[in-house]
DRENLO-278114 format. One record per atom (N, C-alpha, C, CB): residue number from 0; residue in three letters; atom name; y, z, x. Coordinates in Angstrom, 3 decimals. Each point is the difference from the previous one (the first is absolute). Glycine has a CB too. Layout:
<vexzas>
+-------+-------+------+----------+----------+----------+
! zalum ! vexti ! panu !        y !        z !        x !
+-------+-------+------+----------+----------+----------+
!   NUM !   ALA !   CA !        Y !        Z !        X !
...
+-------+-------+------+----------+----------+----------+
</vexzas>
This chain:
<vexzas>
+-------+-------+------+----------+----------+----------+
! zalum ! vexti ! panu !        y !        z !        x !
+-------+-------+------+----------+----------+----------+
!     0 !   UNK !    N !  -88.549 !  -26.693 !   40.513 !
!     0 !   UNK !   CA !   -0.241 !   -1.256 !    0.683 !
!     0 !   UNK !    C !    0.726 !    0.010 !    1.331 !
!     0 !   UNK !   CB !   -0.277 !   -1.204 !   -2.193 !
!     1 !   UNK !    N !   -0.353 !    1.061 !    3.157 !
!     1 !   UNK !   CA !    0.594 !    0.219 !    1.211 !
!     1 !   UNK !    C !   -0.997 !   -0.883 !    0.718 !
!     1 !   UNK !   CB !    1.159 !    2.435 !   -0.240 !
!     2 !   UNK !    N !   -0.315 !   -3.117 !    1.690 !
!     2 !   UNK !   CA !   -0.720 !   -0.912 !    0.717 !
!     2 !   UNK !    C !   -0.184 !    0.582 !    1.416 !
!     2 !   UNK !   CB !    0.870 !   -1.932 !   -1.434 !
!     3 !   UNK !    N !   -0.917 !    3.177 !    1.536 !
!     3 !   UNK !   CA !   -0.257 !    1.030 !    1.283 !
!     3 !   UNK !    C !    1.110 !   -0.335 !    1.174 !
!     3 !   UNK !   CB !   -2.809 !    0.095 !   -0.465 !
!     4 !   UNK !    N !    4.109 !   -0.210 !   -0.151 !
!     4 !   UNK !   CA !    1.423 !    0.105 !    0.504 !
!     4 !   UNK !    C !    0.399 !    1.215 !   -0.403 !
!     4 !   UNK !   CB !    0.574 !   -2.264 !   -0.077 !
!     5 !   UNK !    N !   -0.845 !    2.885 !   -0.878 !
!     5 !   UNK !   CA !    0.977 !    1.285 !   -0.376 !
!     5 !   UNK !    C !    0.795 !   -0.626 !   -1.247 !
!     5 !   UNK !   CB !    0.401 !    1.158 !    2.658 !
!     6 !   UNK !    N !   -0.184 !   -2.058 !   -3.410 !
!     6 !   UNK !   CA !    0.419 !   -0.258 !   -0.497 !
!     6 !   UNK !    C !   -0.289 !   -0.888 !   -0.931 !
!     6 !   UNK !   CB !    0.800 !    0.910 !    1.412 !
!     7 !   UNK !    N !   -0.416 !   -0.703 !   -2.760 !
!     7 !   UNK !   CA !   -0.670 !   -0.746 !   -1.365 !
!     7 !   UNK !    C !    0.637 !   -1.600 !    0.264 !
!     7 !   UNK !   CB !    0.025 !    2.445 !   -2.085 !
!     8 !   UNK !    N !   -1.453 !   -3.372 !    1.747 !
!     8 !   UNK !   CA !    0.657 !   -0.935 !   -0.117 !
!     8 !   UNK !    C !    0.769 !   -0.462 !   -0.932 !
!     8 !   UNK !   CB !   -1.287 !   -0.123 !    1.127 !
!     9 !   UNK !    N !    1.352 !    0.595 !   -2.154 !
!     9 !   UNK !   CA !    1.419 !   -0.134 !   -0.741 !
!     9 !   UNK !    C !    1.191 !    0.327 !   -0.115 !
!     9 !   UNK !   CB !   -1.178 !   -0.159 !   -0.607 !
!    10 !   UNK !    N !    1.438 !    0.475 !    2.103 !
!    10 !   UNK !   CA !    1.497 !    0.127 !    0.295 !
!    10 !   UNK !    C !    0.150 !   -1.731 !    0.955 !
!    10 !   UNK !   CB !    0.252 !    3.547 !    0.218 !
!    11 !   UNK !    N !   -1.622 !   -3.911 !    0.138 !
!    11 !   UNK !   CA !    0.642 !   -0.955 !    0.854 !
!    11 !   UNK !    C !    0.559 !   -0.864 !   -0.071 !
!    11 !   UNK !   CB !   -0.965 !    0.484 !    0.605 !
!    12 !   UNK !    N !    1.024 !   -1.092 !   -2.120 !
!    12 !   UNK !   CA !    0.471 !   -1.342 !   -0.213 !
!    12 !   UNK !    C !    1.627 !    0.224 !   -0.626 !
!    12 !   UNK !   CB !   -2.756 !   -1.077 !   -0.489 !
!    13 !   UNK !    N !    3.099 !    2.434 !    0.716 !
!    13 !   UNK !   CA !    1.294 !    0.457 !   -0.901 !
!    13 !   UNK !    C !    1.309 !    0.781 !    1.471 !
!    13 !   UNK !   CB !   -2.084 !    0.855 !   -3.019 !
!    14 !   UNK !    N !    1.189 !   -0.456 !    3.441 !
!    14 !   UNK !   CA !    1.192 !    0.708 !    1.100 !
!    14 !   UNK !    C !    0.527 !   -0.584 !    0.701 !
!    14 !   UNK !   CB !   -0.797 !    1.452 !    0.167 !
!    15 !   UNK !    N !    0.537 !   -2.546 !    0.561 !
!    15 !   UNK !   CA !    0.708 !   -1.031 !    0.409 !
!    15 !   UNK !    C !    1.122 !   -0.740 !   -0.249 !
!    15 !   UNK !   CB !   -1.653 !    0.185 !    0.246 !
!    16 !   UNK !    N !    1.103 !   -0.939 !   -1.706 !
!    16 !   UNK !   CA !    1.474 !   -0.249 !   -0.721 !
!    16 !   UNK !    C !    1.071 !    0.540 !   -0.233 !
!    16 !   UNK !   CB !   -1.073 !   -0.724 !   -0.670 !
!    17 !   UNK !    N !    0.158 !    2.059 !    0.115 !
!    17 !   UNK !   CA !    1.225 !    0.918 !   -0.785 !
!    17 !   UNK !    C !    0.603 !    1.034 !    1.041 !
!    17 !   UNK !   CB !   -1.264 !   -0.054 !   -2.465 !
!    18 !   UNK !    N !    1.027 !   -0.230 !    3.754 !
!    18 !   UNK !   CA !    0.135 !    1.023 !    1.261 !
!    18 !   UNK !    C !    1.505 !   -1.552 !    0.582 !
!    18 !   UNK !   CB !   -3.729 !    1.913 !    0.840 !
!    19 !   UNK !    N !    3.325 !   -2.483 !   -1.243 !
!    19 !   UNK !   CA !    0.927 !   -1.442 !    1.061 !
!    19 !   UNK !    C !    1.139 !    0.209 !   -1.181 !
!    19 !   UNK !   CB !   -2.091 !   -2.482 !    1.354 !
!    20 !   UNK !    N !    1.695 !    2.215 !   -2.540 !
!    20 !   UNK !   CA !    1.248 !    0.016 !   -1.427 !
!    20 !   UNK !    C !    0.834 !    1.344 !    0.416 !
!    20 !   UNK !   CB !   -1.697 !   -1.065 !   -2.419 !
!    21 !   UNK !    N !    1.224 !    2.048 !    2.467 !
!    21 !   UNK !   CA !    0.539 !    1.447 !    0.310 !
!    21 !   UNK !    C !    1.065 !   -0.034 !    1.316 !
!    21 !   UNK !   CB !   -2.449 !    1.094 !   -0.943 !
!    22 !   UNK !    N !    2.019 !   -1.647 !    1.938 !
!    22 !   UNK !   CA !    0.844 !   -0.022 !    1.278 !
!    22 !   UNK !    C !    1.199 !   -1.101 !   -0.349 !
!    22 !   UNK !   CB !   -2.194 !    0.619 !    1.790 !
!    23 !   UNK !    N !    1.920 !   -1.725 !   -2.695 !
!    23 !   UNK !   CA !    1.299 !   -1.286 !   -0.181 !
!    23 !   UNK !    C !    0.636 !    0.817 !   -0.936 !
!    23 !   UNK !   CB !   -1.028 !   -2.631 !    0.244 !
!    24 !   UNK !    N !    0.511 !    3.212 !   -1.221 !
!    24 !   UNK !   CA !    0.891 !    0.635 !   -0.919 !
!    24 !   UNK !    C !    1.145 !    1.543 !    1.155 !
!    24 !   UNK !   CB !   -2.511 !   -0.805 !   -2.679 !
!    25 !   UNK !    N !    1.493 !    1.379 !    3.284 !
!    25 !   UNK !   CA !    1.181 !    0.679 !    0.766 !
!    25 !   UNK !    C !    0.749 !   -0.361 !    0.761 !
!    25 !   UNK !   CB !   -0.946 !    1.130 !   -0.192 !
!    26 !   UNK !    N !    0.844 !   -2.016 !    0.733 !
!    26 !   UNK !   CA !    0.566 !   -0.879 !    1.015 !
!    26 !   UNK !    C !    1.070 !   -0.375 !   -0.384 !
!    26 !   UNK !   CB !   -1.747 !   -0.681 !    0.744 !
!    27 !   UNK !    N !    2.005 !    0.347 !   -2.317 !
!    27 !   UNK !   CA !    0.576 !   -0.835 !   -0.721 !
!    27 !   UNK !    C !    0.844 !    0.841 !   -0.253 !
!    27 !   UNK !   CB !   -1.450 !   -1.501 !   -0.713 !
!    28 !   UNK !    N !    1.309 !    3.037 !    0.291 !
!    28 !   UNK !   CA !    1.063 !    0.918 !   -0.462 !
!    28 !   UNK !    C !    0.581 !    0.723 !    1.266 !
!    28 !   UNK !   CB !   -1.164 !    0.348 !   -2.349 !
!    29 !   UNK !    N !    0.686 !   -0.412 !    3.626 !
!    29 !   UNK !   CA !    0.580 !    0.550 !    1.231 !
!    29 !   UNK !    C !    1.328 !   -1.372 !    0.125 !
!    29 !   UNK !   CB !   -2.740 !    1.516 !    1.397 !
!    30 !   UNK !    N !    2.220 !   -2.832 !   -1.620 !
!    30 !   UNK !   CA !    0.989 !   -1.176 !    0.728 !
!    30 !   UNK !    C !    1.001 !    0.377 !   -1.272 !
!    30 !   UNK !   CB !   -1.694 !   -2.406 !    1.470 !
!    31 !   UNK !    N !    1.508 !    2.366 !   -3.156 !
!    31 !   UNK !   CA !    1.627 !    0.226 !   -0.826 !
!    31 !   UNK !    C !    0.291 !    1.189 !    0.608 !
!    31 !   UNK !   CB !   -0.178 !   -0.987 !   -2.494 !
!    32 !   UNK !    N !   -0.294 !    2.380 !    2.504 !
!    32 !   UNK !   CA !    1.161 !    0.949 !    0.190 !
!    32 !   UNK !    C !    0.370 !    0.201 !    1.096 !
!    32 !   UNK !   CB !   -0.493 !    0.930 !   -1.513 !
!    33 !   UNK !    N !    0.510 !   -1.893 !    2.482 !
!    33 !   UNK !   CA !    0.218 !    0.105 !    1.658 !
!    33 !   UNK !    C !    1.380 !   -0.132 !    0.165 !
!    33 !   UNK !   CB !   -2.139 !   -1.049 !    0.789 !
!    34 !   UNK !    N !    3.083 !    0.345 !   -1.736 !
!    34 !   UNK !   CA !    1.570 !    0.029 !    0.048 !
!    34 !   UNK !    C !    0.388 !    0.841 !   -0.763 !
!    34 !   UNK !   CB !    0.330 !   -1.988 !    0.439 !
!    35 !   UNK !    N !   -0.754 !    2.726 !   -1.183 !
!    35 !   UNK !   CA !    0.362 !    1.634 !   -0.545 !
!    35 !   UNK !    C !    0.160 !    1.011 !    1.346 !
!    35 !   UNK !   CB !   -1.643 !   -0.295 !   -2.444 !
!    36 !   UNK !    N !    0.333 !    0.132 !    2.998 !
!    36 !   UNK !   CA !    0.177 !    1.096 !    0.816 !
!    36 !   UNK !    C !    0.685 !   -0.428 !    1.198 !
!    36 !   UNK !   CB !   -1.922 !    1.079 !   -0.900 !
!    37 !   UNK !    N !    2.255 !   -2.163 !    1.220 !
!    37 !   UNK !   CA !    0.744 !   -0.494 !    1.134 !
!    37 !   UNK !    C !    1.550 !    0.290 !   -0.226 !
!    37 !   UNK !   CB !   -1.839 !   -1.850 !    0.420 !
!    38 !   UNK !    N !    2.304 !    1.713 !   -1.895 !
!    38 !   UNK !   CA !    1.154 !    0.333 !    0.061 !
!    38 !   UNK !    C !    0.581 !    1.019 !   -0.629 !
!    38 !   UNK !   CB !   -0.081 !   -1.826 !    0.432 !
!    39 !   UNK !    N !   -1.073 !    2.475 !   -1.033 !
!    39 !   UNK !   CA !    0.016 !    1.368 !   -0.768 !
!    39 !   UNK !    C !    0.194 !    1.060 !    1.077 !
!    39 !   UNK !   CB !   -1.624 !   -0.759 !   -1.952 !
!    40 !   UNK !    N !    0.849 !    2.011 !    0.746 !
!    40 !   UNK !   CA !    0.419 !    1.319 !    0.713 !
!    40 !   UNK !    C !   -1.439 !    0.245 !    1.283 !
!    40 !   UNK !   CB !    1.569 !    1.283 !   -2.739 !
!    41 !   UNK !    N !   -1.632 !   -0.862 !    3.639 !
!    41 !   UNK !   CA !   -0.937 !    0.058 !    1.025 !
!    41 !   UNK !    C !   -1.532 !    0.770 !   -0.761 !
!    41 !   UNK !   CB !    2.314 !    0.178 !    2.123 !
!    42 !   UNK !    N !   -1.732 !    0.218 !   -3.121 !
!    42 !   UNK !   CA !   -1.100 !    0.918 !   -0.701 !
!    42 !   UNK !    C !   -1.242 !   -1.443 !   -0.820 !
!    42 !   UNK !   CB !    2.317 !    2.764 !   -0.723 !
!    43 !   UNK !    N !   -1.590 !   -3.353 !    0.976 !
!    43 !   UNK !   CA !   -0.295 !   -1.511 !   -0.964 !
!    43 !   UNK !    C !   -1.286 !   -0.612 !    0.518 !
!    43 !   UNK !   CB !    2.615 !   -0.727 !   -0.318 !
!    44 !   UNK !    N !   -2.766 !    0.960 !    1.898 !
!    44 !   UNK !   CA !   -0.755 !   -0.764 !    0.543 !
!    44 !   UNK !    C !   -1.745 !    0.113 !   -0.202 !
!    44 !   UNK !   CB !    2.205 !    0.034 !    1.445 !
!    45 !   UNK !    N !   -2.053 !    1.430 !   -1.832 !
!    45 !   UNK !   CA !   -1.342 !    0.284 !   -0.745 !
!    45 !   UNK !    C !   -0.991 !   -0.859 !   -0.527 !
!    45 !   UNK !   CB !    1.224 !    1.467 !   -0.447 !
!    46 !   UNK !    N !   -0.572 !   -1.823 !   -0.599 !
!    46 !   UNK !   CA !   -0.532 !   -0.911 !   -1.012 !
!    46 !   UNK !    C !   -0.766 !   -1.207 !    0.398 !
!    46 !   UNK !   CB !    1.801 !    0.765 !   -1.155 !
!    47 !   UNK !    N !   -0.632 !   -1.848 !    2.248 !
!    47 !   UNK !   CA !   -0.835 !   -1.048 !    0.760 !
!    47 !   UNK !    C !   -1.034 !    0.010 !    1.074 !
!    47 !   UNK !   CB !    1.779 !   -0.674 !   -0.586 !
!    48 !   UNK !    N !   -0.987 !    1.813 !    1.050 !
!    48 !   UNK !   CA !   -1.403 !    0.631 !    1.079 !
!    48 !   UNK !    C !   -1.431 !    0.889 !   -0.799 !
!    48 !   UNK !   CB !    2.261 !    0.542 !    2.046 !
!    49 !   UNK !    N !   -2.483 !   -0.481 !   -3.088 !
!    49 !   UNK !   CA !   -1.011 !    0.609 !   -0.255 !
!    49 !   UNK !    C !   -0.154 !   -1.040 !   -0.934 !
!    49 !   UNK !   CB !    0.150 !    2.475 !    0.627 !
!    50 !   UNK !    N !   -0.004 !   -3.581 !   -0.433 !
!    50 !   UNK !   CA !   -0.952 !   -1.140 !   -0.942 !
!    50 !   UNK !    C !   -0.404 !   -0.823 !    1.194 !
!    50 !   UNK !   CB !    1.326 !   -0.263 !   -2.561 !
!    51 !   UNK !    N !   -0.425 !    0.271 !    3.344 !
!    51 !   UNK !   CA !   -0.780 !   -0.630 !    1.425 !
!    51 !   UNK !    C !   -1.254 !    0.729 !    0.378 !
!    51 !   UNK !   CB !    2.233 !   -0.611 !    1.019 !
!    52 !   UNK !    N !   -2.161 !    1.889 !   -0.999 !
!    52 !   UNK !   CA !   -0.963 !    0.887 !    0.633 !
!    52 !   UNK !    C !   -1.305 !   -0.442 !   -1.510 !
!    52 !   UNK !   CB !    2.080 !    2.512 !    1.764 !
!    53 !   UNK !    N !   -2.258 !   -2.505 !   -2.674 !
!    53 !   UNK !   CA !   -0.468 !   -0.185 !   -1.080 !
!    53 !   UNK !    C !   -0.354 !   -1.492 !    0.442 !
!    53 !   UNK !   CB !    1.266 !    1.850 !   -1.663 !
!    54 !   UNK !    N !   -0.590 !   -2.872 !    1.727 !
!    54 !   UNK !   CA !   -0.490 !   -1.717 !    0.153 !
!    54 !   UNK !    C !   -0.992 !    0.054 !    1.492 !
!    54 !   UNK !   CB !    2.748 !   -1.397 !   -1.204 !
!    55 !   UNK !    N !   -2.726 !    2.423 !    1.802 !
!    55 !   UNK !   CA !   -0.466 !    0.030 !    1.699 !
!    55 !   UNK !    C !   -1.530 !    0.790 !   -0.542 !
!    55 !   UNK !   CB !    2.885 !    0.461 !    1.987 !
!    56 !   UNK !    N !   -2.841 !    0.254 !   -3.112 !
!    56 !   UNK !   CA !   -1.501 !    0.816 !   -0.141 !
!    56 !   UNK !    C !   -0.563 !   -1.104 !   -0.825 !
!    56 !   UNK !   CB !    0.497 !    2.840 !   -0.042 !
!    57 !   UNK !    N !    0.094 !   -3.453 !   -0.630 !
!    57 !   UNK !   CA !   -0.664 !   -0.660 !   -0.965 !
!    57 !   UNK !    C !   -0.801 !   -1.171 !    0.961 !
!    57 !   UNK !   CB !    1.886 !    0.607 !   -2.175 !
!    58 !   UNK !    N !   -1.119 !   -1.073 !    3.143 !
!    58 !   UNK !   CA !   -0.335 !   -1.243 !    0.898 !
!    58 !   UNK !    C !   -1.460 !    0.611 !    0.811 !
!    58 !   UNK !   CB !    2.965 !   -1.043 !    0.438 !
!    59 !   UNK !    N !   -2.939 !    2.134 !    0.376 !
!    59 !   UNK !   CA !   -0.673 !    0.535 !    0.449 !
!    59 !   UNK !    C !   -1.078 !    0.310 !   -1.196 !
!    59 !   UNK !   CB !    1.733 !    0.576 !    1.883 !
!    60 !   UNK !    N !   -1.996 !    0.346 !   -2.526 !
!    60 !   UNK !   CA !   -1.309 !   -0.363 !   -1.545 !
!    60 !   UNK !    C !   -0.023 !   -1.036 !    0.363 !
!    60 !   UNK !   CB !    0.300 !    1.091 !   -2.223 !
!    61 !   UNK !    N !    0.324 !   -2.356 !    1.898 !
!    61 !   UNK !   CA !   -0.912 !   -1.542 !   -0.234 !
!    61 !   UNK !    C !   -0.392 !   -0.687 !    1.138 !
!    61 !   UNK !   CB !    1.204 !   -0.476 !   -1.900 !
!    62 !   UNK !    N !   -0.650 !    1.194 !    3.301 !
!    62 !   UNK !   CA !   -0.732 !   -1.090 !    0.887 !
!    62 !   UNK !    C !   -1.157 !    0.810 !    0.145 !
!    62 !   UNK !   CB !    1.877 !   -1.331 !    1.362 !
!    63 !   UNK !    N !   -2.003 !    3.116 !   -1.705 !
!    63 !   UNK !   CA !   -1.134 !    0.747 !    0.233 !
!    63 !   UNK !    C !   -1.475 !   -0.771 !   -0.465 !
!    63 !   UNK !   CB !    1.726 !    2.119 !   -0.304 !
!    64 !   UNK !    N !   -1.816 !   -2.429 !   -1.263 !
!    64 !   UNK !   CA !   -0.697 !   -0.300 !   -1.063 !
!    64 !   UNK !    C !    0.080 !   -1.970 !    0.530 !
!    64 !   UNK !   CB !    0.795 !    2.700 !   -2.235 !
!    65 !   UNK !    N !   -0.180 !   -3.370 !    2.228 !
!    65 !   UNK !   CA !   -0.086 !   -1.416 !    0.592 !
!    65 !   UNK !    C !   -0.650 !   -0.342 !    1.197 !
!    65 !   UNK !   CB !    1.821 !   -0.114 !   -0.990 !
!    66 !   UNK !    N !   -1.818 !    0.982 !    1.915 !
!    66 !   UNK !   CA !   -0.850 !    0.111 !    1.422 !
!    66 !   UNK !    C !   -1.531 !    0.344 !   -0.478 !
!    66 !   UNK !   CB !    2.190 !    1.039 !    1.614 !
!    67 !   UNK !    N !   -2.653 !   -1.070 !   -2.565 !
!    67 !   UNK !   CA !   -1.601 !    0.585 !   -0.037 !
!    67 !   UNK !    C !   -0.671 !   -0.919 !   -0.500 !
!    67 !   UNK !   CB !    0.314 !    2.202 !   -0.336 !
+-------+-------+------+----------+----------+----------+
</vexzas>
């Protein structure tokens, strides 16, 4: 089933949400461990920065799929 986008319409009514839930949920674990790595070891910073980078793809997917 396809609507001559390239893409099944049964992703459309799901990626959105679960593309917006995905970015608050990383978002959410970059903002707690952000005073770990602020006052931790420099090796620390990993963690918040690659859930940021993770909340930034997820945002990008949902405005991709919301724009159509």
């Amino acid at each position: 089933m396809s609507d001559g986008s390239g893409r099944t319409t049964f992703a459309d009514g799901y990626v959105v949400p679960i593309a917006g839930l995905l970015a608050l949920l990383f978002a959410l674990m970059a903002g707690l461990t952000a005073r770990r790595a602020l006052t931790g070891d420099p090796a620390d910073v990993v963690l918040p920065v690659a859930c940021l980078l993770a909340a930034v793809a997820a945002l990008r997917v949902r405005q991709r799929y919301a724009a159509d």
